[in-house]
C-alpha positions as CSV (number, residue, x, y, z in Angstrom):
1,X,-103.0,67.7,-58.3
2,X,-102.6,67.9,-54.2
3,X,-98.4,68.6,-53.4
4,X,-96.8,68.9,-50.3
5,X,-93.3,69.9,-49.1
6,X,-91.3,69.6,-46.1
7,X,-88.1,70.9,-45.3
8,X,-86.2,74.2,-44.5
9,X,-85.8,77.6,-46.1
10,X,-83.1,80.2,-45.8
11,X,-83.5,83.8,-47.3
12,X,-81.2,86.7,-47.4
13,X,-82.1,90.2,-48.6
14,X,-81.0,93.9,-48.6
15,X,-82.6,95.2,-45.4
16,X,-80.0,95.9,-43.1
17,X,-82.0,94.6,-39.8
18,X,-84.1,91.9,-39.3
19,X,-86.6,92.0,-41.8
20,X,-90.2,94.1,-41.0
21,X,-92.5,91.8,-43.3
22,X,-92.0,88.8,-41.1
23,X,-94.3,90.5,-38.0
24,X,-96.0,93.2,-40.0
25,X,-97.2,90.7,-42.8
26,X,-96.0,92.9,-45.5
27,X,-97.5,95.8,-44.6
28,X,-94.2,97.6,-43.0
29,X,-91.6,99.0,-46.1
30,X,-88.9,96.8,-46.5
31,X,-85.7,99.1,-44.1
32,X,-84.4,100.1,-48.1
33,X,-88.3,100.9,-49.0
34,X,-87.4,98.0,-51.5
35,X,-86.9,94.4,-51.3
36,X,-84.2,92.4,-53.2
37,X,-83.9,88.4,-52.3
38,X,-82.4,85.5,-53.0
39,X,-84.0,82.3,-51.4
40,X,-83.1,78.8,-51.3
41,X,-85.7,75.6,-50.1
42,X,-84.1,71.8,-49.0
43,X,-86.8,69.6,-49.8
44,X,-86.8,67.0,-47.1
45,X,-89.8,65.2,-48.1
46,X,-92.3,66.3,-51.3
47,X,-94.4,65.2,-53.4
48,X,-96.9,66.1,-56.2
49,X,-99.3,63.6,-57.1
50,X,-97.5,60.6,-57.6
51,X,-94.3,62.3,-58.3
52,X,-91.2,62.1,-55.2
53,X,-89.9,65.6,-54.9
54,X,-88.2,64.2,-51.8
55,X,-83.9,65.5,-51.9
56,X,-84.3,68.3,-54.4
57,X,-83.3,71.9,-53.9
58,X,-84.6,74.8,-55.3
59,X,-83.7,78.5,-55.5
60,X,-85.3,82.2,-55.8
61,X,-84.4,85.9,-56.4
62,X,-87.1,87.8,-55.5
63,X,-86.9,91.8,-56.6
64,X,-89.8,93.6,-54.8
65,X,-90.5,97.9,-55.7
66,X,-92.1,98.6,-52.4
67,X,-94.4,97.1,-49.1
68,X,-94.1,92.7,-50.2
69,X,-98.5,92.7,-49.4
70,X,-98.4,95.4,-52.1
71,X,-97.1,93.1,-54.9
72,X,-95.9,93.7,-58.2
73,X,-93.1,91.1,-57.6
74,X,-90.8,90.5,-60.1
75,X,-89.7,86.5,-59.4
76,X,-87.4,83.8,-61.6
77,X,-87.0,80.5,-60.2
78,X,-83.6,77.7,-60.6
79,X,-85.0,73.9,-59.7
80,X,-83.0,71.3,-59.2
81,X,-80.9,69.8,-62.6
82,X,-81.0,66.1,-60.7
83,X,-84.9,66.5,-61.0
84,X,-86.8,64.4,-63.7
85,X,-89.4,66.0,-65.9
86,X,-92.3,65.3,-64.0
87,X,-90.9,67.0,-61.2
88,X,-88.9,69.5,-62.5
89,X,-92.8,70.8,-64.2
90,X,-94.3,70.4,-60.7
91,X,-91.6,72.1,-58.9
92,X,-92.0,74.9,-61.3
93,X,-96.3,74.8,-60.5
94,X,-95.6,75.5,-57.0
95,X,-92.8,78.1,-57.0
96,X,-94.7,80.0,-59.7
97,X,-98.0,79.7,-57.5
98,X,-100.0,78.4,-60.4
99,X,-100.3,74.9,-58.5
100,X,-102.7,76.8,-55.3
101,X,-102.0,76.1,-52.2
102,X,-99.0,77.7,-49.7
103,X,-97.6,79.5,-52.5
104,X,-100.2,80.0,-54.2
105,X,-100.3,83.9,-52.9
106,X,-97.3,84.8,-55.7
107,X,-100.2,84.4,-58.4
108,X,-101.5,87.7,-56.8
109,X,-98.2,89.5,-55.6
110,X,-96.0,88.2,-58.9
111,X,-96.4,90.8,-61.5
112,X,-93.5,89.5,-63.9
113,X,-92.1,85.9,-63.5
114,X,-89.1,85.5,-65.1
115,X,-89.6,81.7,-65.7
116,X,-87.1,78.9,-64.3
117,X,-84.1,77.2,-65.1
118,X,-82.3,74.0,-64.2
119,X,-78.9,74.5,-62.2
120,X,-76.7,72.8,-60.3
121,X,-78.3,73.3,-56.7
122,X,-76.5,72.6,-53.6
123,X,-77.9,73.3,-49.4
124,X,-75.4,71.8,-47.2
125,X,-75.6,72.4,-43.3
126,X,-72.5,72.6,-41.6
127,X,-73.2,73.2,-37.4
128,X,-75.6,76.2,-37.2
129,X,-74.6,77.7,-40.7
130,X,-76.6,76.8,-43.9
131,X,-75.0,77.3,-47.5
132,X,-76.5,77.6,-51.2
133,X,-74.8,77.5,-54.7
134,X,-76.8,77.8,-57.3
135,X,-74.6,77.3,-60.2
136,X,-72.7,80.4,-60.4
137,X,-75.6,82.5,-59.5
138,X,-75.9,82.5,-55.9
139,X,-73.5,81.8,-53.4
140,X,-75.4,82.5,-49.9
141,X,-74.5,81.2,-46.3
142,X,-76.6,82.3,-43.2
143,X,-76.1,82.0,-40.0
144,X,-78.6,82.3,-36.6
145,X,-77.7,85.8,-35.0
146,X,-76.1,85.4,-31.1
147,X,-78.5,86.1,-28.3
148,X,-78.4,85.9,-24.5
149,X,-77.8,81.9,-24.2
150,X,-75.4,80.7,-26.2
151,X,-76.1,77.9,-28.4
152,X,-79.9,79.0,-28.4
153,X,-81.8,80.7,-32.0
154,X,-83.2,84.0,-31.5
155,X,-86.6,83.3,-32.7
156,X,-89.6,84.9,-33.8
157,X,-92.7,82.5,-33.2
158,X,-96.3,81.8,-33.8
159,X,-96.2,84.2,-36.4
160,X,-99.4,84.8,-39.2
161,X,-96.3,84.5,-42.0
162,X,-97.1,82.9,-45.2
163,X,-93.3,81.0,-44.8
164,X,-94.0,79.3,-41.6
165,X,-95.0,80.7,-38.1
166,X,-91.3,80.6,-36.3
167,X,-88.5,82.5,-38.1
168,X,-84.8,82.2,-36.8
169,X,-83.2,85.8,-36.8
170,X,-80.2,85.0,-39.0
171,X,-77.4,87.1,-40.9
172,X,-76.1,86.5,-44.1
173,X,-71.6,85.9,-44.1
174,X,-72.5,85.6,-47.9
175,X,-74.9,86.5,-50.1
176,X,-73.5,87.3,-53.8
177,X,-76.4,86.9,-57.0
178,X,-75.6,87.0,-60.6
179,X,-79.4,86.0,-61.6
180,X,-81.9,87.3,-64.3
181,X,-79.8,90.5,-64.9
182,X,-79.2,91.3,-61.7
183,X,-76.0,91.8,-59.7
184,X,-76.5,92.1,-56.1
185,X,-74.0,91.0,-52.7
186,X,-76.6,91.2,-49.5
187,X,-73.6,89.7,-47.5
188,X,-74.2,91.3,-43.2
189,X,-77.7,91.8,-44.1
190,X,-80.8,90.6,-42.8
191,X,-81.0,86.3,-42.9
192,X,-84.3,84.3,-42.1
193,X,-83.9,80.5,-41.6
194,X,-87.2,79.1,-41.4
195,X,-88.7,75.2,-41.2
196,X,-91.3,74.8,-43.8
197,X,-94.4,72.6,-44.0
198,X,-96.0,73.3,-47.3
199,X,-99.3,72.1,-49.3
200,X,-101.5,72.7,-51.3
């Protein structure tokens, strides 16, 4: 079944400068040696099949040992409690990697998924900040980093990254996860905002 996804993507995790993996493609240690994440996706426009995934949100914690391109990811998943069956199954395909395509890289670097879960998910924009809640496991805003223009996104483009090839340098003003056992607050750590253009 052929899926697609457009829309924007905001991670936060415990590296205390701008991530490495986003220019070194994973092959740089995470600035901890370890990566812990929590990730959230607006879904501007998506589908699978014949099924709209267009409005739904969907969030991540990611808990990574060492180098990302080394894998051995442990992964678990929250989709959208507004989506119906159908997609709540295909959202679950692509953010597990099992449904090929952009993501379909986690079926190598995943080593344990955790499953998913339907929660409450909201991504709300408000000027150059973005906010997730997931239920009462994550509570994340981000927000672009300042750079010599005002007003302007320090940016890293044309980049080989699976995400998409232009990352805005952002920070995280909160970043608390109660998720899958683990208890983590990445808040003034490294923030990625990222437009995403997914298929598979």
């Amino acid at each position: 079944m052929s899926w697609s996804i457009k829309g924007e993507l905001i991670l936060n995790c415990n590296c205390t400068v701008f991530c490495p993996c986003v220019v070194s493609l994973g092959k740089h240690p995470p600035t901890e040696g370890y990566c812990q994440a929590w990730m959230g996706v607006r879904i501007d426009k998506g589908k699978a099949g014949k099924t709209d995934l267009s409005g739904l949100n969907v969030g991540m914690v990611l808990d990574i040992p060492g180098n990302m391109g080394r894998g051995n990811w442990t992964v678990g998943a929250y989709i959208d409690d507004r989506a119906s069956d159908k997609a709540y199954k295909a959202l679950e395909g692509i953010f597990s990697g099992k449904s090929g395509g952009t993501t379909g890289l986690f079926t190598m670097l995943v080593g344990n998924y955790l499953g998913s879960e339907r929660a409450p998910i909201t991504f709300e924009t408000e000027g150059e900040k973005r906010r997730l809640t997931v239920g009462k496991n994550i509570l994340g805003e981000v927000e672009p980093i300042g750079g010599a223009n005002p007003g302007k996104e320090v940016k890293v483009t044309n980049t080989g990254y699976w995400m998409g090839p232009d990352i805005t340098i952002a920070q995280a003003t909160k970043g608390r996860v109660r998720a899958f056992g683990r208890v983590w607050d990445f808040s003034g750590r490294s923030a990625e905002i990222c437009d995403i253009d997914w298929r598979g």
